[in-house]
BAZAZA-262228 format. One line per 3 residues: number of its first residue (from 1); their letters; for each residue x, y, z of N, C-alpha, C, O. Coordinates in nm, 3 decimals. Last residue first. Layout:
<atoms>
NUM = A = X,Y,Z,X,Y,Z,X,Y,Z,X,Y,Z  ...
</atoms>
This chain:
<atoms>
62 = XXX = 0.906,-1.335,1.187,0.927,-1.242,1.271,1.061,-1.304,1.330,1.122,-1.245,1.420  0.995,-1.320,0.809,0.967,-1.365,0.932,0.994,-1.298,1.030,1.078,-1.208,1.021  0.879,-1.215,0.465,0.960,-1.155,0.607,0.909,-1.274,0.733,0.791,-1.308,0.740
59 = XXX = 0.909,-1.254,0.174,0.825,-1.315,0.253,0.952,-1.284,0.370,1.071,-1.316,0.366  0.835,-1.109,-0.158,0.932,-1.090,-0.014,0.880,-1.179,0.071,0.763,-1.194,0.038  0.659,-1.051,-0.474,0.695,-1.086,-0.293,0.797,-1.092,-0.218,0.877,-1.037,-0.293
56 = XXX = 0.675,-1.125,-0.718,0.722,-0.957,-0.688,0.710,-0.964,-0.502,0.755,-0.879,-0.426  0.551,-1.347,-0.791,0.655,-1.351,-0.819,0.747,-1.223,-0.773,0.869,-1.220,-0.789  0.239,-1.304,-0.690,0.333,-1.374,-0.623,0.489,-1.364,-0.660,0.565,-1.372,-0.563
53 = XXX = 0.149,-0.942,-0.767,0.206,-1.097,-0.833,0.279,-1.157,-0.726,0.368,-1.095,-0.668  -0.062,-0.797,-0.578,0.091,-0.774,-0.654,0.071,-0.907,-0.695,-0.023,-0.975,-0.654  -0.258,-0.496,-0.490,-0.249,-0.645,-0.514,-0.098,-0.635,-0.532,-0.024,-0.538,-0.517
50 = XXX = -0.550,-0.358,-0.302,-0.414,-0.322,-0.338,-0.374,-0.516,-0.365,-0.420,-0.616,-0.309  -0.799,-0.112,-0.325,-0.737,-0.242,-0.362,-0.603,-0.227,-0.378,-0.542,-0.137,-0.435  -0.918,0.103,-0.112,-0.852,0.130,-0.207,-0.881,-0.085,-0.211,-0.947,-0.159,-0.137
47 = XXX = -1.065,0.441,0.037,-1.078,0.244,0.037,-1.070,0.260,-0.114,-1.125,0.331,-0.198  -0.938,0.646,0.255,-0.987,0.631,0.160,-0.999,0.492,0.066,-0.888,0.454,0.030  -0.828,0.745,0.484,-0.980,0.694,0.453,-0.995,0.639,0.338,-1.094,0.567,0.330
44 = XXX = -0.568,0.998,0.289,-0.615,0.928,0.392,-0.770,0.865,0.465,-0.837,0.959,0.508  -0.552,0.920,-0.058,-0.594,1.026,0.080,-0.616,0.924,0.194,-0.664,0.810,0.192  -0.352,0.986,-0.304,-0.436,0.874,-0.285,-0.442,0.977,-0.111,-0.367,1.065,-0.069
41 = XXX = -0.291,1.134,-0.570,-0.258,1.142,-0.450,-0.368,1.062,-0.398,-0.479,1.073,-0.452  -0.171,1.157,-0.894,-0.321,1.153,-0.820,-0.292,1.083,-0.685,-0.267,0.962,-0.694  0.130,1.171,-0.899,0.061,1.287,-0.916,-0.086,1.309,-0.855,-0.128,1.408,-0.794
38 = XXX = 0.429,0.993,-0.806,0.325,1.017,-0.821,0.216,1.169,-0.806,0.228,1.254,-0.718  0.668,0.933,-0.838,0.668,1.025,-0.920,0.500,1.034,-0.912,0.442,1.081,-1.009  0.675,0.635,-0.663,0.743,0.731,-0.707,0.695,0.869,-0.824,0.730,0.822,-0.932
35 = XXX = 0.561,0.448,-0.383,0.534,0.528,-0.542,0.642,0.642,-0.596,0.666,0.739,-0.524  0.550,0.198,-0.171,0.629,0.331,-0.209,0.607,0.333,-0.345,0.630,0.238,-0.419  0.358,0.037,0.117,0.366,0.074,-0.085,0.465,0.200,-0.104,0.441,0.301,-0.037
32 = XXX = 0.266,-0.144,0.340,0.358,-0.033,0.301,0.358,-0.059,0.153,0.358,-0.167,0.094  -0.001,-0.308,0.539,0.087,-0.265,0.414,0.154,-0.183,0.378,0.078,-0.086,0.379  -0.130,-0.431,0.828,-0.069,-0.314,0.772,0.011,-0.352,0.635,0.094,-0.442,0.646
29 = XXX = -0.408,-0.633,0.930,-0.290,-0.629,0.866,-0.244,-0.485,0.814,-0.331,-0.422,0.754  -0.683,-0.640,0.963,-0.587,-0.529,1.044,-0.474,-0.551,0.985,-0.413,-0.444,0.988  -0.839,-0.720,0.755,-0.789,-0.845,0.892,-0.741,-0.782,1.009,-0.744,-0.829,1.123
26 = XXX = -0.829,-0.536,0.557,-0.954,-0.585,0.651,-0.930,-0.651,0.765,-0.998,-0.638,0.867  -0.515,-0.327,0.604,-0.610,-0.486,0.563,-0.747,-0.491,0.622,-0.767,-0.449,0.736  -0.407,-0.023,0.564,-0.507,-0.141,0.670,-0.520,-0.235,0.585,-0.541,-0.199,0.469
23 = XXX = -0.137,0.112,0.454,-0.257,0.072,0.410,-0.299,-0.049,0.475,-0.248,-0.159,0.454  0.033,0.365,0.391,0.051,0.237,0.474,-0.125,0.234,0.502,-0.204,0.316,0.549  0.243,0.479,0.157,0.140,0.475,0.184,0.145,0.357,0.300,0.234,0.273,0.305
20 = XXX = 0.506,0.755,0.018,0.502,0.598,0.089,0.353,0.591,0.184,0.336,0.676,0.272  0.635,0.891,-0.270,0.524,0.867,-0.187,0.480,0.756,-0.113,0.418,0.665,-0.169  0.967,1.023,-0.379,0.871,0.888,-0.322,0.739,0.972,-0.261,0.742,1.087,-0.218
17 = XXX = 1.140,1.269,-0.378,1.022,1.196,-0.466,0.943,1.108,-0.478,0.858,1.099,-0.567  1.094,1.306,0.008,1.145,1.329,-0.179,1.021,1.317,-0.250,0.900,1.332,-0.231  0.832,1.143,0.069,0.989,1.138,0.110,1.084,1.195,0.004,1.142,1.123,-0.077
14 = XXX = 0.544,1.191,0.239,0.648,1.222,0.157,0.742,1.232,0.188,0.783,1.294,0.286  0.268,0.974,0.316,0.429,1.011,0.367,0.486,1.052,0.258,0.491,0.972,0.165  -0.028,0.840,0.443,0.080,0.924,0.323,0.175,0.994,0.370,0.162,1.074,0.463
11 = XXX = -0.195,0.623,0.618,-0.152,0.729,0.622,-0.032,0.768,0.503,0.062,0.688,0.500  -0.435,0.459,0.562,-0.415,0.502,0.716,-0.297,0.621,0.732,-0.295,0.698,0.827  -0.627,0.341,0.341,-0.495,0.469,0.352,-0.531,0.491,0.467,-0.642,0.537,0.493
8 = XXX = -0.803,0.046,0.379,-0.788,0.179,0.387,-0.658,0.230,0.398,-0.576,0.167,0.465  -0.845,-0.271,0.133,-0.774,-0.194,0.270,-0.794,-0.053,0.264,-0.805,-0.008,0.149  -0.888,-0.583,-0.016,-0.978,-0.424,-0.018,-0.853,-0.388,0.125,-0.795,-0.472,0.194
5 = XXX = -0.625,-0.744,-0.194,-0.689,-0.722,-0.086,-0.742,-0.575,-0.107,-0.693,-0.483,-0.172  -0.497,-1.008,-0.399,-0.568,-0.927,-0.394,-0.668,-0.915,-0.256,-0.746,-0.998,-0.211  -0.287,-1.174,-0.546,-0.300,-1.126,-0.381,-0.370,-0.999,-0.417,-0.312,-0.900,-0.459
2 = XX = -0.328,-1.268,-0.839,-0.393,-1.323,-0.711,-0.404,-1.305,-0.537,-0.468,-1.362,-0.448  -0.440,-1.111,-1.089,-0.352,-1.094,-0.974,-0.409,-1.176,-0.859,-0.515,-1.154,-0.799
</atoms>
């Protein structure tokens, strides 16, 4: 995987059945992840990796 970044759980959100995480970058950059049906609950602090495939991107402008 080549977007690969270390970041902290800054904070967990339940929405339903979703679980939506928003996760620091080292840089400060923020990340959003939505999980679904998840069971091992990821915590707030807690230093994670988070990646994806270039082909699964979005690219947003301001």
């Amino acid at each position: 995987m080549a977007n690969r970044f270390s970041g902290e759980v800054k904070d967990v959100i339940f929405k339903g059945p979703y679980v939506h995480y928003e996760v620091a970058l080292g840089d400060g950059r923020l990340v959003r992840a939505k999980k679904m049906g998840e069971r091992d609950l990821l915590t707030r602090g807690e230093r994670i990796q988070v990646g994806w495939d270039a082909a699964d991107a979005t690219l947003l402008h301001d």
